[in-house]
N, C-alpha and C positions, 0 to 999 in steps of 0.2 A: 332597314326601315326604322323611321325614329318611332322611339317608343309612343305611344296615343294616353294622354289626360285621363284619367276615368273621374268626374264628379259625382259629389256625394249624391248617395240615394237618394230618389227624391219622394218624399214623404208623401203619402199616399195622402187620396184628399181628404179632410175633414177631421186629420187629427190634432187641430189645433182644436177645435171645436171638443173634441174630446176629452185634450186634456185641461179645457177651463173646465168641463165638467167634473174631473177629477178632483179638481181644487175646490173647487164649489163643494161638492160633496164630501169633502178631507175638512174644510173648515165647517160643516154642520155639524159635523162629529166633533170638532172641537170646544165649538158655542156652546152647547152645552156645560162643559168642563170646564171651561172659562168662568160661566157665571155662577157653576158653584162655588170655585175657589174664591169667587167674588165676594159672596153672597156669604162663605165661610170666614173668610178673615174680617169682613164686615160686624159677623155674628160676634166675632172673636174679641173685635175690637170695640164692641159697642158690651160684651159683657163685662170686661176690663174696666171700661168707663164707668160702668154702675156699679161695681166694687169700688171704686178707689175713687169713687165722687165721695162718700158721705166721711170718709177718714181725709183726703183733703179739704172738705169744706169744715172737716173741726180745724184741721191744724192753720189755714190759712185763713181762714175768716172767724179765728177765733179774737181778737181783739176787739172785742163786742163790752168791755165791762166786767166781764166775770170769770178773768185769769186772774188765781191767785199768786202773788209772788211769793216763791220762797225763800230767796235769797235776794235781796236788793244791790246792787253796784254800791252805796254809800254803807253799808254793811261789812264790820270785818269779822269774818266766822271763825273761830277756832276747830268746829265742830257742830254741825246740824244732823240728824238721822233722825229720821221720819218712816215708820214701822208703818207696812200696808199688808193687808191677808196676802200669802200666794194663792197662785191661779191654779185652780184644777190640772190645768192643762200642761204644768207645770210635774206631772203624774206620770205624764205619756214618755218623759225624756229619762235617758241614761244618768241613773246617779253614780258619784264617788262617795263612800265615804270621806270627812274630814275634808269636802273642797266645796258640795254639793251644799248652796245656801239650805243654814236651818232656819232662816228666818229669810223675809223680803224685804227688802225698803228704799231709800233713797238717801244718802249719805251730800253733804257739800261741806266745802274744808277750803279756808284761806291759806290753810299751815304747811303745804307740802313740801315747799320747796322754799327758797330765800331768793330775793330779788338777782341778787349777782347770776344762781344759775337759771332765775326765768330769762335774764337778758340772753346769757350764753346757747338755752335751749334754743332762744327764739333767733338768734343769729343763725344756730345750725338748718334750723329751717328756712331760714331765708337766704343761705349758701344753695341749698342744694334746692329749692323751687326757682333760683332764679336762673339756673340750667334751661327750664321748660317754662311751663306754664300751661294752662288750658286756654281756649280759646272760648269756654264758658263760662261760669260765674265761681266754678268749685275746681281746684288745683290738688293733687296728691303728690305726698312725696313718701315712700315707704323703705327706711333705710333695711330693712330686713330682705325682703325679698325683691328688691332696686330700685321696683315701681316711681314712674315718676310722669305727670300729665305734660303731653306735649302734644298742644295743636286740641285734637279731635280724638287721640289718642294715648296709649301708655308704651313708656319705653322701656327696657332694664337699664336705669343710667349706671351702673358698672361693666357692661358690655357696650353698650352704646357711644361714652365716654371714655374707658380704658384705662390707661395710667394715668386720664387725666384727675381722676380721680382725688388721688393723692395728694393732690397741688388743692383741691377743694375742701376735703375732712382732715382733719389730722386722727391722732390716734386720742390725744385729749379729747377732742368731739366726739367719737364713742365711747370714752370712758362713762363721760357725762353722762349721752344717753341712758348707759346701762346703771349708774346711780338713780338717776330721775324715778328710771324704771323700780327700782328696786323701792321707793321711798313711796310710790305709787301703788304697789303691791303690799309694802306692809299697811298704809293706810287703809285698805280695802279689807285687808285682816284683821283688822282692830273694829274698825266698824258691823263686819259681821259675825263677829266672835268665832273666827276658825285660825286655822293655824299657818305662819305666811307660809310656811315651806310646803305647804297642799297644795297650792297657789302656782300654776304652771302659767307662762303667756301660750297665747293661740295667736293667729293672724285672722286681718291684717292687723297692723300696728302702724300709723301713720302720721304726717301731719298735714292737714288742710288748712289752707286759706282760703277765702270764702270771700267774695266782693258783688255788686252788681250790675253784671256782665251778663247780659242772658246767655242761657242754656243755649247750648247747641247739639248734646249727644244728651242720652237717659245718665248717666252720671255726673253733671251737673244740674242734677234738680233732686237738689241736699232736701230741699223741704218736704217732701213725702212722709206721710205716719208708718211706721214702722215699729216691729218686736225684733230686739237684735238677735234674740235665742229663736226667733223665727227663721229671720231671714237668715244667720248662718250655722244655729244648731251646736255648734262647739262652745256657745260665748255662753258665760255663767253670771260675768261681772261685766261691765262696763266701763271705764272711766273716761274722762274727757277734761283736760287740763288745757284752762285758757292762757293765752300769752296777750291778748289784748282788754281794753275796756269797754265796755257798752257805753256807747255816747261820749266817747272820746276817742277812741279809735273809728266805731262802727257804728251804725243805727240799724236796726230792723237784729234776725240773726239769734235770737231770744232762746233757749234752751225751755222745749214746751213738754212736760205731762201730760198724757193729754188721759182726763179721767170721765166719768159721767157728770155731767151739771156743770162741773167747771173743771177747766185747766189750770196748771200748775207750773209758775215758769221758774228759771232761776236768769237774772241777769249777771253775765259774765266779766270778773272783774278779774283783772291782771296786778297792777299795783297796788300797793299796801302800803301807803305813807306814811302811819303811823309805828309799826314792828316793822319795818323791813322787810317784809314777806310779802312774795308774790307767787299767782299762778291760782287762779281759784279751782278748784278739783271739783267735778259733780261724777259720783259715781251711786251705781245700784244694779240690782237681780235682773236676769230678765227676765224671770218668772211668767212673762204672759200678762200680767198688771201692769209694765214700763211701757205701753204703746207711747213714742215719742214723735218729736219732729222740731225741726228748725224753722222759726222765721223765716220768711225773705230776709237778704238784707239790699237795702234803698240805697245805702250811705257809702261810708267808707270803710276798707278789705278788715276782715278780722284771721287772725291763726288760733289755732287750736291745735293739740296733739292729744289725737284719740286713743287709747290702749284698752285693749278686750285681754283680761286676766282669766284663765278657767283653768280646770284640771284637763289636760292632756297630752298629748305625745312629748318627748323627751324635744323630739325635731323641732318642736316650734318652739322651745325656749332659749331666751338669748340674753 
């Protein structure tokens, strides 16, 4: 006898009716849950906004008249330092002896470096950004830990790139670095009367170029007010060494203070026509008194190479 078909069960009536009522009732239970997480990230995000509306409407709408400049672009400084109380707050944080600012302020210096190794610095950065790039307005290149902006994101360009590497820096090109660095660190030593070998680097260490490209990810939008001992807790010093001009390089881009009543900018100057020196250095505390931020910039790209000097781990010094 051939064998006989058997078809599938056949479903008893009315459980399709049953089972829209399962869903129906699966997604009541979920409505709910949905429009809290709604309702919560909205909260989230509307608290967010009311914190960081009144420190971006100084830093971005401060060009009202009443930013003082401290340093002009037709200005060549040997040495400015500008003594401000520390912060309370300034209390709460781990001190060193011998590294731990005894004093707070704000330092700018034409003298750090000589034109020959601003060009050289400014080559090494423009070797290894031009690997990547961001797809927003703010580029990193961080020869320490490889970091380097590409696209939307960061890559390790020594894993990324491999031996190409080699064929990119030479070993002169960190040499430099690691002078620059050094002439960087005693600057910041002399200005706060401690002593350089207290003087550890932290990270990051990097260099940015900066153009106007809109933002696409949260790390390109350079212009936010910011405490750097806030936001990363290891940083003691600051510094920030231009390799372009203001208004001949870039417009907008402004290095801003931002204090009560008025702001305090320094405009960024790279060349030095008169002694041969270039690279203008703004360094200070972050004591909790440096709340800063960056201009837009409108115009055209500027470089910078930012370096965070403090006392600590052996590992992060290079």
């Amino acid at each position: 006898m051939a064998p006989q078909r058997r078809g599938a069960p056949k479903a008893p009536e009315g459980s399709g009716a049953a089972e829209r009522r399962r869903q129906s009732s699966a997604k009541s239970v979920r409505a709910p849950r949905e429009v809290q997480r709604k309702w919560l990230k909205t909260t989230i995000l509307g608290a967010c906004a009311v914190l960081a509306g009144p420190l971006l409407w100084s830093c971005l709408g401060g060009d009202d008249g009443v930013t003082e400049v401290l340093a002009h672009r037709g200005e060549i400084l040997p040495g400015r330092f500008i003594e401000v109380p520390c912060s309370e707050d300034y209390d709460s944080h781990r001190r060193f002896e011998g590294c731990s600012p005894r004093k707070c302020g704000r330092g700018i210096t034409d003298t750090v470096i000589t034109r020959d190794e601003a060009q050289r610095i400014r080559s090494i950065a423009e070797k290894g950004l031009s690997l990547g790039g961001s797809d927003g307005g703010a580029s990193i290149l961080d020869l320490h830990s490889g970091a380097l902006s590409v696209g939307k994101h960061f890559v390790n360009l020594y894993r990324y790139f491999g031996d190409k590497i080699q064929t990119v820096f030479s070993e002169e090109d960190f040499q430099l670095y690691r002078d620059v660095r050094r002439k960087v660190q005693l600057t910041i030593a002399q200005a706060f009367g401690i002593s350089e070998s207290s003087l550890y680097l932290t990270k990051p260490t990097f260099f940015s170029r900066i153009n106007s490209t809109q933002a696409r990810t949260a790390h390109d939008e350079y212009w936010h007010a910011h405490v750097d001992k806030v936001t990363y807790g290891s940083f003691d010093y600051t510094s920030l060494l231009y390799l372009s001009d203001y208004l001949d390089d870039f417009g907008g881009g402004r290095f801003v203070f931002m204090e009560e009543g008025a702001n305090k900018t320094v405009e960024p100057r790279a060349l030095q026509q008169f002694n041969g020196l270039r690279g203008r250095d703004v360094s200070g505390t972050k004591a909790g008194v440096t709340c800063h931020c960056f201009r837009e910039a409108p115009l055209r790209p500027k470089r910078k190479r930012t370096q965070r000097i403090t006392k600590t781990d052996f590992s992060h010094f290079w």
